[in-house]
C-alpha positions, 0 to 999 in steps of 0.5 A, a space after each residue: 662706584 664703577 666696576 668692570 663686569 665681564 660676561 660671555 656666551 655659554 660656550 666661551 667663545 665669545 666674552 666681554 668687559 663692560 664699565 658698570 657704574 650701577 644695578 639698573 637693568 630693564 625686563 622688555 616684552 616686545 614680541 621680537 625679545 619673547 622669540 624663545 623668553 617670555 621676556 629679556 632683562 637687559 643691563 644698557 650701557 654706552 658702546 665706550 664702556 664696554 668691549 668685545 674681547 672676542 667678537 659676537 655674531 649678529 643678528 639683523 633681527 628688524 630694519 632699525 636693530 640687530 643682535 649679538 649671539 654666539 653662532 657656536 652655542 646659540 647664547 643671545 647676547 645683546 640688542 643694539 639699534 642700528 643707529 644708537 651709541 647705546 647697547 643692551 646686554 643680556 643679564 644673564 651673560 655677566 658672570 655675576 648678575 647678582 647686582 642687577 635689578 630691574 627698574 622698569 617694564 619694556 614693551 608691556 602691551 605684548 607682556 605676558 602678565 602671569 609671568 611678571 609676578 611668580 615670588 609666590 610659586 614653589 621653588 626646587 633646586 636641580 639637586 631636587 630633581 633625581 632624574 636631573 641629577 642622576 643625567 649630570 652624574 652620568 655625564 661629568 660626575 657633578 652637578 654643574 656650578 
């Protein structure tokens, strides 16, 4: 079943729509994805199935890709090579990423192993942390959905 998916940057300037016909995403580790990540997971789609409804910024991050990001809020976006049909958005963007799982490792030999396994690592909500919580009350009265 196809669904259209929407998604955006943090500050909302820039947003999309994208036909989504299943859960598949990838977690690449190339050096250039790790520039602030430890790694990106990324939902691939045919440049026809999906839309700008606000334009993004790009980045010419190497000779044979670019990147979208928001230039207002900084939020990466998407990776496209300068000659494909395809594009790779950043799961995180969609405004339900539930869906996506990850079928396969991108750019292992620059993977950082301790990070693709941390399932046994204790877990804490933001509601946890008091000084984080006391922060987001003293700025907007609630903490952020």
């Amino acid at each position: 079943m196809t669904d259209i998916m929407t998604g955006g940057c943090q500050c909302g300037r820039v947003r999309f729509s994208a036909r989504v016909a299943d859960n598949d995403a990838i977690l690449c580790h190339c050096r250039m994805c790790q520039s602030g990540n430890v790694s990106v997971a990324f939902k691939n789609f045919a440049v026809a199935d999906m839309s700008w409804h606000s334009e993004p910024d790009w980045y010419a991050s190497s000779p044979i890709a670019r990147r979208a990001f928001c230039s207002r809020c900084g939020t990466p976006l998407g990776f496209q090579y300068n000659d494909d049909d395809k594009i790779d958005l950043h799961v995180a963007t969609f405004d339900d990423p539930v869906r996506f799982v990850p079928k396969f490792h991108f750019g292992i030999e620059s993977r950082l192993d301790q990070w693709v396994d941390t399932g046994r690592l204790p877990g804490y909500r933001i509601a946890d942390n008091p000084e984080t919580v006391e922060r987001w009350m003293k700025a907007i009265g609630k903490l952020p959905d």
